[in-house]
C-alpha positions in Angstrom: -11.6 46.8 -34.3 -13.9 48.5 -36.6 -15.1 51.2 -38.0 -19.2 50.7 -38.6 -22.3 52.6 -39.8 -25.8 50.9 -40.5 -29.0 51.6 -41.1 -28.7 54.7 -42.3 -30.9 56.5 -44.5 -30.3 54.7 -48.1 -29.4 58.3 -49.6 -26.8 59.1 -47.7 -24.8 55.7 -47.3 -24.7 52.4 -47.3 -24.0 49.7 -44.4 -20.0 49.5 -43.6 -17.5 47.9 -42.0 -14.1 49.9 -41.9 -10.8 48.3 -40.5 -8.2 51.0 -39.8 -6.5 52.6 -43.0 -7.0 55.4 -45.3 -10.5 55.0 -47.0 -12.0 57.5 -49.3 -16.1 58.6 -49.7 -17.0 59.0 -52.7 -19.3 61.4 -53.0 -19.6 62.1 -56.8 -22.8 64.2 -56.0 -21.3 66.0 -53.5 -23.9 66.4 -51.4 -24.6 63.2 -49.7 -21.3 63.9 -47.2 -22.8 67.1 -45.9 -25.2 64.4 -43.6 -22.6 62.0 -43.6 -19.8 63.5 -42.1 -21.5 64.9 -39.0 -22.8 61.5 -37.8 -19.7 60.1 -38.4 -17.5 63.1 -36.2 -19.5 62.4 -33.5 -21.5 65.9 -33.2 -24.9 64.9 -34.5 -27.0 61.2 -34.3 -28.4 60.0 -37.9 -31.8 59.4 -37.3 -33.3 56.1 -35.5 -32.8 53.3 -36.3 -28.9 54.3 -37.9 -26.0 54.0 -36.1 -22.3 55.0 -36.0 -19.7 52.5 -34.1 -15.9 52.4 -33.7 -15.0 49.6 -31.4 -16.3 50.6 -27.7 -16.6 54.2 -29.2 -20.7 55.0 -30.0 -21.2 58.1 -32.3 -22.6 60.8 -30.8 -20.9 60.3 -27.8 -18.5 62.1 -25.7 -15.8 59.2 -25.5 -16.5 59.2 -29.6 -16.5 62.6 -29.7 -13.0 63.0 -28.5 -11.3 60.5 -30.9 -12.8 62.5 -33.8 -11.1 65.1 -35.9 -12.8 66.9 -38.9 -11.6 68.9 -41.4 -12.0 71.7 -41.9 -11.9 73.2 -38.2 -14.6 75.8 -38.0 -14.3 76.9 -34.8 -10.7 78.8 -35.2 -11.2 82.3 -33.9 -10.1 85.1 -36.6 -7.9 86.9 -33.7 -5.9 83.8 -32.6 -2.3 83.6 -33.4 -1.3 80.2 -35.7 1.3 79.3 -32.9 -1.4 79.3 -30.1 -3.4 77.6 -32.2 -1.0 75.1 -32.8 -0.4 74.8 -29.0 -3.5 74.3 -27.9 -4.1 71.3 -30.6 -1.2 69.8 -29.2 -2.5 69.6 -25.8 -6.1 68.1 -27.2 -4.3 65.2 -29.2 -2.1 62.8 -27.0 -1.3 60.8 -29.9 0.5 64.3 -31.8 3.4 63.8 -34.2 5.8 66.9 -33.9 7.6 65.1 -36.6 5.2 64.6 -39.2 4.0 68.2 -38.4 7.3 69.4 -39.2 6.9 67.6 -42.7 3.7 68.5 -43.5 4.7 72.0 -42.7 7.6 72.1 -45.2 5.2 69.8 -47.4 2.6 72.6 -47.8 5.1 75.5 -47.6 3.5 76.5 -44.2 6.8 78.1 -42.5 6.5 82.1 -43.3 2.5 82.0 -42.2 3.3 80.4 -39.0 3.7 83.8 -36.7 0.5 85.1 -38.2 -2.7 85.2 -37.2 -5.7 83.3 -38.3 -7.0 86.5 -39.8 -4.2 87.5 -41.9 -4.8 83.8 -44.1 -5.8 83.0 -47.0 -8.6 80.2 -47.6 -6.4 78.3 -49.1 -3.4 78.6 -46.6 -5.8 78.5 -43.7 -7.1 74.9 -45.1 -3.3 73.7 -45.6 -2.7 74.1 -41.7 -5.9 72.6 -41.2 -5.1 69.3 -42.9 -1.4 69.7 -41.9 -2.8 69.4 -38.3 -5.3 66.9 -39.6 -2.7 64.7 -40.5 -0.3 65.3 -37.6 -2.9 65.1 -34.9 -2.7 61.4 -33.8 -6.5 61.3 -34.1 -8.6 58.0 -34.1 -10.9 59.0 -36.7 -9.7 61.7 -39.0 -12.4 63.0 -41.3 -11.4 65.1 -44.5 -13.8 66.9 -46.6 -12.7 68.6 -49.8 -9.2 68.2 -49.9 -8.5 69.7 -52.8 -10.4 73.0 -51.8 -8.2 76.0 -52.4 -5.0 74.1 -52.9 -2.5 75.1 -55.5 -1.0 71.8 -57.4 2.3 71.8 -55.4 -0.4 71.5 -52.3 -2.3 68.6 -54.1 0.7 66.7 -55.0 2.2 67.0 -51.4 -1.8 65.7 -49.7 -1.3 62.9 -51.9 2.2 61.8 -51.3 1.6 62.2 -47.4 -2.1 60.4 -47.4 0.1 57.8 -49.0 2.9 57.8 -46.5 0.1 57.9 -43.6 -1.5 54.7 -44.9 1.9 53.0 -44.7 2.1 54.3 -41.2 -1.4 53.1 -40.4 -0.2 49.2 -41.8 2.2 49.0 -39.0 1.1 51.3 -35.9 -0.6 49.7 -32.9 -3.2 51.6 -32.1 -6.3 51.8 -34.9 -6.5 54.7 -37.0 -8.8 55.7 -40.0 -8.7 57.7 -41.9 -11.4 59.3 -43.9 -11.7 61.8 -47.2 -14.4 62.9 -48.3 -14.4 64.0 -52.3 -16.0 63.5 -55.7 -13.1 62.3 -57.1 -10.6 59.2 -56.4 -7.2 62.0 -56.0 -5.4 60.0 -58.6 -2.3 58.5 -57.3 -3.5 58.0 -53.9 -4.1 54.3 -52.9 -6.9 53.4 -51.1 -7.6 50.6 -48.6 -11.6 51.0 -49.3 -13.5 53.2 -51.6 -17.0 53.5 -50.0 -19.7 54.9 -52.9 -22.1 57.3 -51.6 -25.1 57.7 -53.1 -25.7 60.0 -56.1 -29.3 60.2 -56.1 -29.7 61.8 -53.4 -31.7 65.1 -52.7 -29.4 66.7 -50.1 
């Protein structure tokens, strides 16, 4: 089972073949991810000919749609408490690891924000439980964009170590994941299964 995109427009990416793992996009003109990533979360089509395929799963589909999670989450409402939030995601995501939530919690110093609201976050912290739940969620297709945005170092260090961790996961678990981050940078110290290179030419 693969991941797949071809025929896209040369700017944005080139034709590839992802088998499940953690894979980075390396965008180092940051700009050619802004069209990439919504064709590949399902939620927009690139235009004709181009095409987005995971196994059965065709992009821009509903079945796609609900084996993709992108970060970050956009739609949280301001007035919604973090443990609703957190319940809710649960019920969207079969596939949910309570444990590794529990790590990535600790991981990213999460615990004394958790009876807050959405409101009441920083940028910074409100990105931490997004990728916390990113990571967590079980998800098929996992998309990542900026994950170093508003992260203190403690933060950086911990994304790396559990990216890391995840990819070993990955290696061993039956069902396909992938992983991917979106960044202008490799994150030093992560290992990646691929490194696709976008485009840096682009005029995005």
């Amino acid at each position: 089972m693969e991941l797949i995109w071809h025929h896209l427009p040369p700017d944005v990416a080139p034709d590839t073949r992802l088998l499940p793992g953690l894979h980075l996009l390396l965008d180092e003109g940051d700009s050619a991810k802004h069209r990439l990533l919504p064709w590949l979360a399902g939620v927009q089509n690139p235009p004709a000919p181009g095409q987005v395929q995971c196994g059965d799963w065709q992009g821009g589909t509903q079945a796609y749609r609900a084996q993709a999670m992108a970060v970050p989450l956009t739609d949280c409402d301001p007035q919604q408490p973090v443990a609703d939030w957190l319940t809710a995601l649960q019920q969207r995501w079969p596939d949910w690891d309570g444990t590794a939530w529990q790590q990535h919690v600790a991981g990213f110093a999460l615990e004394p924000h958790l009876e807050k609201a959405w409101w009441q976050l920083s940028t910074g912290t409100q990105r931490k439980f997004w990728q916390a739940a990113a990571l967590a969620s079980g998800a098929a297709i996992t998309l990542i964009d900026a994950p170093d945005a508003g992260l203190d170092r403690a933060s950086i260090e911990y994304l790396g170590q559990a990216l890391d961790a995840l990819a070993d996961q990955i290696a061993q678990a039956e069902r396909p994941r992938w992983i991917l981050v979106a960044h202008h940078d490799t994150l030093p110290g992560v290992q990646w299964d691929e490194v696709v290179q976008l485009p840096t030419d682009t005029n995005c």
